[in-house]
N, C-alpha and C positions, 0 to 999 in steps of 0.2 A: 598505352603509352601516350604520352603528352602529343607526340608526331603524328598521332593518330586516331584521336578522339571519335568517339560513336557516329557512324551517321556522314563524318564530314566525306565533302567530294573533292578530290584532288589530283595532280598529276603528277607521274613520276619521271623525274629524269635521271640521265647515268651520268655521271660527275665525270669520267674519262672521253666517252665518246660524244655529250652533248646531244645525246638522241631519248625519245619518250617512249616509254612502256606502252605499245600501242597494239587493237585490237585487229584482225585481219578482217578482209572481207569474208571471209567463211564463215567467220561468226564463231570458231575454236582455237585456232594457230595464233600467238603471241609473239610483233618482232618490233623491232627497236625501228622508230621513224624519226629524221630530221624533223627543226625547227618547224617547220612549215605545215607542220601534223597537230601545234599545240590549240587550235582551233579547232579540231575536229573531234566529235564525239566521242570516238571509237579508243581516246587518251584518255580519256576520263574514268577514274575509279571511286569507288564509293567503300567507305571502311567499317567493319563492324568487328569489337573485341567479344571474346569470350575469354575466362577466366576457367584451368584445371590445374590441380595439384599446388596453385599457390602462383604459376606461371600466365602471364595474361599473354593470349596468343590474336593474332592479327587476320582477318579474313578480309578480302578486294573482291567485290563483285564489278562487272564491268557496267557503265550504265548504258551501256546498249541494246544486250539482251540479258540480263541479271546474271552472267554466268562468273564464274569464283573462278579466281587466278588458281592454279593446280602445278603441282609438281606433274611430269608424265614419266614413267618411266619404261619406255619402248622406245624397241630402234626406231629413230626419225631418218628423214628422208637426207637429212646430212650427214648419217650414219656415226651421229654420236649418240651413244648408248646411256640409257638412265639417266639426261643429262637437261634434258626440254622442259620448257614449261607451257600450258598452255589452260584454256577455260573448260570448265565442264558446271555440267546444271547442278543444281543439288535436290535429288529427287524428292528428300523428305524433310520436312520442317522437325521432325521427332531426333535425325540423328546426322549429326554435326561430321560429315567426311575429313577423313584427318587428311589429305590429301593437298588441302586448300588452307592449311594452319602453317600461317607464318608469325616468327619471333622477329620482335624488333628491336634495335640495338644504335647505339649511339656508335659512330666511328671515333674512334678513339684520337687522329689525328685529323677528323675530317672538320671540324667544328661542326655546323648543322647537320651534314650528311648522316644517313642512316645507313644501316646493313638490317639485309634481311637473311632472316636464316630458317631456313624448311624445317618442319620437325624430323624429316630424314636426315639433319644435319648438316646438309650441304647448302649454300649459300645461292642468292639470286645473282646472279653477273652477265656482263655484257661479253659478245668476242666479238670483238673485230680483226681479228688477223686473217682467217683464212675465209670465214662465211659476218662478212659484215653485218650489220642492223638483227640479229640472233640475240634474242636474250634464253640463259640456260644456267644449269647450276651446276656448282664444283664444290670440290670437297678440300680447297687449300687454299693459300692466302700470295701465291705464286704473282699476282697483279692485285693489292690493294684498290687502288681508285677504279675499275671493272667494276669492282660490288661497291661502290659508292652509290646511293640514288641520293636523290636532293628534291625534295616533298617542293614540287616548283609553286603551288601556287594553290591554296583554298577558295574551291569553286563556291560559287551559291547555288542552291538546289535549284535547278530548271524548272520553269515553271507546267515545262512539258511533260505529263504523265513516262512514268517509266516503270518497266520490267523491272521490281522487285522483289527478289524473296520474301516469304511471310516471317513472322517475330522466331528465332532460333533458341533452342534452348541450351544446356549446360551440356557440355561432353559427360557424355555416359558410356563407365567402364566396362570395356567388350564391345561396346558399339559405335568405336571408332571409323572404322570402315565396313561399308554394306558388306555381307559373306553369308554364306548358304547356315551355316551353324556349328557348334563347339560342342560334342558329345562329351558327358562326364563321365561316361566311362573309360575314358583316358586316366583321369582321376581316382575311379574307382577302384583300377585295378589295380591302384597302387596300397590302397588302406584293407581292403578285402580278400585281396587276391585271386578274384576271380578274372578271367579274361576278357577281351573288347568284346564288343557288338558285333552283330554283323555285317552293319553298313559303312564301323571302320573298319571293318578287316577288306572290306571292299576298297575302300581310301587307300588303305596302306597297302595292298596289291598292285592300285595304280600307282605309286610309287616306287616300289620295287620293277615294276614293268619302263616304265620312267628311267629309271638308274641304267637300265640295261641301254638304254638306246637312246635317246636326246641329252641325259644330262650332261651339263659342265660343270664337274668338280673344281673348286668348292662352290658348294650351294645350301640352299636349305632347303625346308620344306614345311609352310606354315599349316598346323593343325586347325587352324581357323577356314581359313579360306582354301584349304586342299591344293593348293598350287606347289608350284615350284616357284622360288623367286628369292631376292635378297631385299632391297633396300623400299621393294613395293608392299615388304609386312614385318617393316621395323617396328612396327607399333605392338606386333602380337609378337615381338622377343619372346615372351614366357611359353611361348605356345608353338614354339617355332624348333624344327628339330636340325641343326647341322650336320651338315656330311662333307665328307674327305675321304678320301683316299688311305688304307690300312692293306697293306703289300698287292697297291696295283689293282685294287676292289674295294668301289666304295662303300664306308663306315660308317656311321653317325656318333658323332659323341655325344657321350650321356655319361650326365655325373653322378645320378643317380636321386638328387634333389630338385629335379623338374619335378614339377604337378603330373606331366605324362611321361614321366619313367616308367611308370606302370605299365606300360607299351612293352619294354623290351626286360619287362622280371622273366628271368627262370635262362638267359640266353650268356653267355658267357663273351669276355671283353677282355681287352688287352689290358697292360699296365697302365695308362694312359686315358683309358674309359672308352676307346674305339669298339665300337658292334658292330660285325659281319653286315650285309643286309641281303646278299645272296648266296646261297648255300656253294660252298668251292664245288668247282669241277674238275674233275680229273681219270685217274687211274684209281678205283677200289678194291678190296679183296674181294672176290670171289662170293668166299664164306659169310663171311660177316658184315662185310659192305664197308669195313672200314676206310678212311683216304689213303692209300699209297703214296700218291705223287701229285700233287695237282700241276693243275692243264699247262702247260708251258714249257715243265721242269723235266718230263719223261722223254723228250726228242731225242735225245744223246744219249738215251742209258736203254738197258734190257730190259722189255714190258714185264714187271710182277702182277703174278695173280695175287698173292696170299700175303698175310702180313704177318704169320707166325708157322710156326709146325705143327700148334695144332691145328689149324685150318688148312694143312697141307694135307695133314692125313685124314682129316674130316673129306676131304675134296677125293680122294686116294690116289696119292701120285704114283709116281714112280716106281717099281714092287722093290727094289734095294733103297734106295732113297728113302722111299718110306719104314721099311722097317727100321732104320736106324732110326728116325725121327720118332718113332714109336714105343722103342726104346729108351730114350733120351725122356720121352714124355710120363714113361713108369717111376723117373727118379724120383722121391721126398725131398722136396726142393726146403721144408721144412729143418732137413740135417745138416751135419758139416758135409755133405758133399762141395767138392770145389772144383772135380774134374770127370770126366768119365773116358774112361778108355777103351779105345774103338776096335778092340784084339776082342776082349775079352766081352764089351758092351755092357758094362758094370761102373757105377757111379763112384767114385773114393775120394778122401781127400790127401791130396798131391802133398802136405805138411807130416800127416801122420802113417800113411799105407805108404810103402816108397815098394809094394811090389809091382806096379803097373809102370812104376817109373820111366821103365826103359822102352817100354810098350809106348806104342801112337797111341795119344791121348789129344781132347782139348780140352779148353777151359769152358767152365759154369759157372755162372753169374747166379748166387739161388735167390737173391733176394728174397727172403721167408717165403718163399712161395709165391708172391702177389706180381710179378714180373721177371721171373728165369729167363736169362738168356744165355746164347751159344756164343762165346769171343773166341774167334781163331784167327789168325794168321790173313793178309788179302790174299796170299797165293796157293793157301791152301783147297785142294780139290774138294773139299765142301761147299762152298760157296757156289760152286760152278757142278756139281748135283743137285744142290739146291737153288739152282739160278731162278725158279716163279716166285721165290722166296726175298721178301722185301733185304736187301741191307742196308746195314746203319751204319755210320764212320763212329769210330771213337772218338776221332780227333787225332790220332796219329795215323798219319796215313798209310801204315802197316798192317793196322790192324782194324778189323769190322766187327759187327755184330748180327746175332741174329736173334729176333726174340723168341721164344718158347711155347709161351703161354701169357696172359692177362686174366688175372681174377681182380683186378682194385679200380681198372682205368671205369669212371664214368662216361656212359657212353649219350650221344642226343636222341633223344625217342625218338625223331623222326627219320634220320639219316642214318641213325648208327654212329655215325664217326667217332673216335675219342674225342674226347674233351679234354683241356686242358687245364682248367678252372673244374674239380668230383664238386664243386656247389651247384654245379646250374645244370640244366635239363637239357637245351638249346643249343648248335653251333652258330646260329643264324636266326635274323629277323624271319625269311622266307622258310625254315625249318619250323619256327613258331609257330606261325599262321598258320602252314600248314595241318599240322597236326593237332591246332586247338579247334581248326577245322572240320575236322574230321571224328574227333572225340569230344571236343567240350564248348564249341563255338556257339551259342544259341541266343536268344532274345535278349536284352538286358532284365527286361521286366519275368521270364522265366528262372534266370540266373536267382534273382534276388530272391522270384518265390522257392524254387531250392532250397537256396541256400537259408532262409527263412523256416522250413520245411527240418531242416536238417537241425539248427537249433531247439526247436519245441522239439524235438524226439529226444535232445541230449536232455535237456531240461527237466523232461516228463519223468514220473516216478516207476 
């Protein structure tokens, strides 16, 4: 921009408060100094543009010790959060810290004045109300003349040697911000289907470990830099996983067209694209480990072991209990049975046989077999012989249920539990790992040769 030509050295003032963008004595902390500062080195900035996507962005070194104006975003010691700005070195001449990328802008009402604006979005401003001479950034336009500066005055270059960075090159994509590294097998698993590595499943353990205990929902969690953070890895959006809250346990949304969806294939999601990320706690059966009740919801009700009759008898309860239940379990849930009656212990249907009519009888739910269930009465003394036995409301509060049997529900390999989604394998991010852990977790470079391995055999004559 024209206010900011290559090279030039100059100072900036705040258009509201009349004070310069000035360097501390530490040689890192950046605060706002009166008039009387505008002779002093430590005001002095030195400008250099870079040009990505078509956008030409503004970088300030300071000419005191070369270090580049920077967003910070930690609590400061004035305990405003993600808010500060301050200098930092720039370690490498190869790669341009997005950090230190300011956009510059004409004020619309200010005539000469400028606005800057962080690639994080938020704005350069002054506050003077509560912590004076404080320069910091905001993300609203609540005090226009705050984010005024006014380019006060074009120095000429000192003739005194100075701390400068060496020649900088072009922002290069991914290597925005210095970070440990970006596995493709995030990527991978989404075109292959094979599972991550082992040193994300290690990543993503610490994240899940993480969720349980420090985080503050909503958050994210950048796959670039492994951290936890928001507005410190706007840059890696693509690469960045959010999380919320999905009944009281946090989720991550995924829509399924991230590059690292491939992360959570095989794991089942709400209406909305929310995924578990820690497997529920609670109350399970017994038998089959299914959920009963998770953790919170059981305080007030009768602990169930079982979530069906066949797992009550599989268990062997009660020796009258269960042979009824045993009973009940011989019927062809395939027929018209619609009732069985409890004289005789014989399945019929209550439209066509009206000899059990008069006999105690309940109702069967046969559902072709794939989910039978017991509907009686709440006050009926069923319920309460079979009280290890999960119940279900119908929705009138008269009446419950009891299931039978399950031949259709998809169950998570790892956990058991039903699924709610018969597509997916998974209830949970930590059911995932786990279990790819344990059977199919292994080297990326092994994976490939498998799977490599596997084709030439299909191939082969």
């Amino acid at each position: 921009m024209e206010a900011f030509p290559e090279g030039m050295h100059l100072r900036l003032r705040n258009r509201a408060t009349n004070q310069y963008l000035h360097l501390d004595k530490d040689g890192t902390s950046v605060s706002l100094r009166g008039r009387w500062s505008r002779a002093l080195l430590s005001t002095e900035w030195v400008a250099h543009c870079h040009e990505h996507d078509g956008t030409t962005y503004v970088r300030l070194h300071s000419a005191v010790n070369g270090r580049y104006l920077a967003a910070k975003f930690k609590r400061s010691q004035h305990d405003l959060r993600n808010r500060f700005v301050h200098v930092r070195p720039c370690e490498s001449t190869e790669v341009v810290d997005a950090f230190t990328l300011w956009e510059i802008f004409r004020a619309t009402e200010g005539g000469e004045d400028v606005l800057m604006r962080h690639v994080s979005n938020s704005v350069l401003t002054a506050i003077a109300s509560r912590w004076p001479g404080v320069a910091a950034l905001d993300y609203d336009d609540q005090s226009p003349p705050m984010m005024h500066w006014v380019v006060a005055e074009a120095i000429p270059p000192r003739p005194r040697p100075q701390v400068l960075p060496g020649p900088s090159k072009a922002i290069e994509q991914g290597a925005l911000i210095k970070t440990p590294w970006y596995c493709k097998c995030y990527e991978k698993a989404t075109s292959d289907g094979q599972p991550v590595c082992i040193s994300c499943a290690v990543y993503l353990r610490k994240l899940l470990n993480a969720s349980k205990t420090e985080m503050n929902i909503p958050n994210s969690y950048c796959l670039v830099c492994h951290q936890l953070g928001a507005e410190e890895h706007s840059l890696h959006r693509r690469r960045t996983i959010l999380i919320d809250h999905l009944e009281k346990m946090p989720a991550a949304y995924v829509t399924g067209k991230e590059p690292w969806a491939g992360i959570f294939q095989g794991i089942q999601s709400d209406f909305f694209g929310f995924i578990l990320l820690h497997k529920p706690e609670g109350t399970r059966c017994t038998v089959c480990n299914d959920l009963l009740e998770p953790a919170g919801q059981e305080l007030y009700k009768a602990p169930y072991h079982f979530c069906s009759l066949k797992c009550f008898v599989e268990n062997a309860g009660g020796a009258a209990a269960m042979q009824l239940a045993e009973k009940i379990l011989e019927i062809d849930f395939e027929s018209s049975a619609s009732a069985f009656c409890l004289v005789c212990e014989i399945a019929f249907n209550f439209h066509e046989d009206n000899g059990h009519a008069t006999h105690k009888w309940i109702h069967i739910i046969s559902d072709s077999g794939h989910r039978p269930r017991v509907q009686v009465s709440a006050r009926h003394q069923l319920p309460d012989e079979w009280h290890d036995i999960k119940i279900r409301s119908v929705g009138d509060a008269e009446t419950v249920e009891l299931l039978i049997q399950d031949r259709i529900s998809v169950r998570c390999q790892h956990c058991k539990m039903r699924l709610v989604d018969g597509s997916k394998k998974y209830c949970t991010l930590e059911c995932s790992l786990d279990w790819q852990y344990q059977h199919r977790l292994v080297p990326r470079l092994l994976q490939l040769k498998a799977f490599e391995l596997v084709h030439n055999d299909a191939d082969s004559p």
